[in-house]
N, C-alpha and C positions, 0 to 999 in steps of 0.2 A: 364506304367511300363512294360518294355517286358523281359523275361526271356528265352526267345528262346535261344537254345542250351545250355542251362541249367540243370543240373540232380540234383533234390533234392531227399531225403531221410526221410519219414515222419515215428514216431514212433507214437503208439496208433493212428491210424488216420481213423478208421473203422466207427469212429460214433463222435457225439460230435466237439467240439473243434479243434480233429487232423484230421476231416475231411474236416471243415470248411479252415483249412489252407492246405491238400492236394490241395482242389480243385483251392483253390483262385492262388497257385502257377502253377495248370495246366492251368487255364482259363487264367495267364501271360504268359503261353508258356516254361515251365520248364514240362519235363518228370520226373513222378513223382514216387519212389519205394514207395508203400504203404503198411504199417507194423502193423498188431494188434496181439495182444494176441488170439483174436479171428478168426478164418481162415475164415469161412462165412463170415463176418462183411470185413475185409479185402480183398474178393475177389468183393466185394459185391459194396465198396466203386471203386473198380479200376474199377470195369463195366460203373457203374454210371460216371465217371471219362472220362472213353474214349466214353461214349455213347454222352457224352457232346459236343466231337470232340479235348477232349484231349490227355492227351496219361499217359498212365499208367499202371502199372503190381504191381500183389499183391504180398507179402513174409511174411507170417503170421508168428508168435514167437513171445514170451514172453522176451521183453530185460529182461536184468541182465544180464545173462549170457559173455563173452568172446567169446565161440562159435557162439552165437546167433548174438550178434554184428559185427564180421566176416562176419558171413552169409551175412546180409543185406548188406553189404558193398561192397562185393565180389559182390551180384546181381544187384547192381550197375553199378559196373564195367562192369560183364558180358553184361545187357540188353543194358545197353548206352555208354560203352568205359569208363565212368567217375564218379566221382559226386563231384559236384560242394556245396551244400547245404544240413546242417543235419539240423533236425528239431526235437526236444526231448521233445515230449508231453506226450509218454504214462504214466500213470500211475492207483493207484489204493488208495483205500480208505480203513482203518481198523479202524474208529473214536473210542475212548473210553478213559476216565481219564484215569491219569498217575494209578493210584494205581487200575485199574480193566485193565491195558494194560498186555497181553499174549507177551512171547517172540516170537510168532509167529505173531502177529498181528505189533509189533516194524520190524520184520524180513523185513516180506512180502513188506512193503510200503517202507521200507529202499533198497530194493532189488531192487524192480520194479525201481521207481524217482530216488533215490540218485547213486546207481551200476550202472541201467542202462542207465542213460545217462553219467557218466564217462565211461562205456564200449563202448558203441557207439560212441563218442566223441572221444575216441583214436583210434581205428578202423578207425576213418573219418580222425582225421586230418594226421595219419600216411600215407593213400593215399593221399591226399589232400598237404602233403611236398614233400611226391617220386614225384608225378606228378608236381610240382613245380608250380603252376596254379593260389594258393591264395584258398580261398575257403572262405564259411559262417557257423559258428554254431552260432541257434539261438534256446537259453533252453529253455523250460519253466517253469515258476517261480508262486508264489503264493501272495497273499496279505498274507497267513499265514506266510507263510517264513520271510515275511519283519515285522509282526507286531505278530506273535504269534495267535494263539485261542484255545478257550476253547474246550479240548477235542480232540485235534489232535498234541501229542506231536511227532509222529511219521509223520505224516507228513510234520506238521510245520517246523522239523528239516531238514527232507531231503529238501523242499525247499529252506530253508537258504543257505543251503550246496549249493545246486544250484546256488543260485546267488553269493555264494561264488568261486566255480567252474571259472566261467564268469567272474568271476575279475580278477581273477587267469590266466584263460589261455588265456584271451586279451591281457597278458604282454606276457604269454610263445609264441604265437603264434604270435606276427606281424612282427617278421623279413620275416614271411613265406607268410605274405600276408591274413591270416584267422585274419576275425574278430569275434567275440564272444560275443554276447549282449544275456539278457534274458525279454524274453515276459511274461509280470506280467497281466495276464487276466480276466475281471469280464464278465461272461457271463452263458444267461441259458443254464446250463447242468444237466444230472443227478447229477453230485454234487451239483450242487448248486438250485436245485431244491425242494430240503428238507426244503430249511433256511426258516421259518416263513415267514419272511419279505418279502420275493419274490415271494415263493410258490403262492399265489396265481394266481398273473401275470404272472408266464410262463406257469399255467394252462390254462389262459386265452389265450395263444399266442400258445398255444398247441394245443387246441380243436381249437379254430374260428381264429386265426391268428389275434386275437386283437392286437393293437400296444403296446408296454411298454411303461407307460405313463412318459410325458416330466420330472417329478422330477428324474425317477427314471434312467431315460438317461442321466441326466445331472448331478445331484449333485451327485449319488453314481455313478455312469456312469458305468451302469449295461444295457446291452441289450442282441441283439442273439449273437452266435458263429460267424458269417457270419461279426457282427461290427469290429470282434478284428483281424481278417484275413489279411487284410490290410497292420497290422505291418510288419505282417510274411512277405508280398510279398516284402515290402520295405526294410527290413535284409537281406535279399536274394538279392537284386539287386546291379547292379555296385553303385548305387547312393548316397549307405549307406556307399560308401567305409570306411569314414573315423569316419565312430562310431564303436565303439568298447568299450566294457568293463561299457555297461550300460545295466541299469534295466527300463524296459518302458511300463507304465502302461497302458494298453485300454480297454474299455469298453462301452457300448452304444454311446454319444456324446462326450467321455473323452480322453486323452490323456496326459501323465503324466510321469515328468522322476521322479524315487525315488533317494533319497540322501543315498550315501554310507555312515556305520556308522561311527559316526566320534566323537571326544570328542566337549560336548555341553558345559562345565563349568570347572574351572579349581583353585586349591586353592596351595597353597604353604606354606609350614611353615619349618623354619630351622632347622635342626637337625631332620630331617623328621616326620613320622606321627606314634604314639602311638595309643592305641583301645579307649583312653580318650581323647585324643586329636579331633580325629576324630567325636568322640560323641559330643563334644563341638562345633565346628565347621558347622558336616552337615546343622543344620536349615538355617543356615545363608550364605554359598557357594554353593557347592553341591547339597543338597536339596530342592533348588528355580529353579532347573534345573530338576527335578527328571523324566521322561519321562513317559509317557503312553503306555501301552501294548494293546493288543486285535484290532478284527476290527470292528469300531464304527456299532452301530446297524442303519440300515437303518432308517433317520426320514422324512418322508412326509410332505411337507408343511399342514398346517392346512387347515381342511376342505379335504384333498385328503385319501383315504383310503390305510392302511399301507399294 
């Protein structure tokens, strides 16, 4: 997969995840603008980047903003004439129930995920139509977004939004040649380094570089940042030209498209539906269809420690 003369645009890409996809698009051959909230981490990651023998230059901020989005896109432009590839990973974590959530902690995660990559997003594809070229946005997205969890209404939401986003502007954008897919990713990070079920295996892959073991690569298809990378180069290339306006699951040996939601069950009665009506009916239409929420808990085959 080569991306030579390529200009991507990576958000949160200092550490984690948007590093793991900075880099995989420089080691393709794309000139990378690499963006954290954190300016060390961001400078830090571009060094690492071109010490590689790629090519990269840091532009540290906090998406949400307009201004901020601007920016990046503008040094785009400036450093490399162009850009060709946005990549919308940054983001930030406020976990807590609905009824212990602060308007600041809804704010903040609503801000960072959901604003900032509609703010970068237009920024991008508004160069990306002048320049007339076609271009790649490729979001990223959550298993919470698609299925909900406990204790992250605020993220879970702007997720959604996100792969909502990407469905959205897969229609507004292909006269112009931009396709728009979102990366649904399972891999060890500081976020996901807390969950019970995992924690202890990326301790282990942390200290000694022990491997994640086969169940947990394959049936949850959970491994490092570096497995899920891959997607990113392939969104980004000519060869993806013709997807667009999907949600694409990776993680350790896995790979996975989600289903847009859709009506699963379907009842009819003439003269439409009363609140008795309905009552009478559910067990037996609607209710044998009734769908499951949350992301299933990690289960180890027997005999393998959880």
């Amino acid at each position: 997969m080569n991306l030579t003369g390529r200009v991507a645009l990576v958000t949160g890409a200092g550490r984690g995840l948007g590093l793991a996809y900075a880099t995989a698009l420089a080691a393709a051959g794309a000139a990378v603008v690499v963006n954290d909230a954190d300016d060390t981490a961001a400078k830090q990651a571009a060094e690492t980047i071109t010490a590689a023998g790629g090519t990269a230059v840091a532009e540290p901020g906090a998406v949400g903003s307009t201004e901020v989005a601007e920016r990046l896109v503008d040094r785009a432009v400036a450093e490399f004439g162009r850009l060709d590839v946005l990549l919308t990973n940054a983001g930030i974590l406020r976990d807590r129930v609905v009824w212990k959530m602060s308007d600041e902690e809804f704010d903040a995660v609503i801000d960072v995920h959901l604003r900032g990559t509609f703010t970068c997003a237009r920024a991008a594809v508004r160069h990306m139509r002048e320049r007339d070229g076609g271009g790649r946005l490729v979001l990223v997205g959550s298993p919470a977004g698609q299925r909900g969890n406990f204790g992250q209404t605020n993220y879970a939401a702007a997720k959604a939004g996100i792969a909502a986003m990407a469905r959205t502007w897969s229609m507004e954008c292909a006269k112009s040649g931009i396709t728009v897919n979102a990366i649904i990713p399972v891999a060890a990070t500081a976020m996901t380094a807390t969950i019970p079920a995992f924690a202890p295996h990326v301790a282990a892959y942390d200290e000694t570089g022990e491997p994640f073991p086969a169940w947990l690569r394959q049936a949850e298809g959970f491994g490092t940042a570096e497995d899920v990378a891959g997607l990113a180069v392939y969104l980004a290339s000519a060869e993806s030209a013709g997807v667009t306006g999907q949600c694409i699951g990776i993680g350790g040996d896995r790979i996975a498209l989600w289903s847009h939601p859709q009506e699963v069950a379907v009842a009819f009665r003439e003269g439409g539906w009363a609140a008795d009506d309905i009552a009478r009916a559910w067990p037996t239409t609607l209710g044998r269809s009734a769908q499951t929420v949350g992301i299933p808990a990690p289960q180890p085959p027997d005999g393998e420690t959880p």
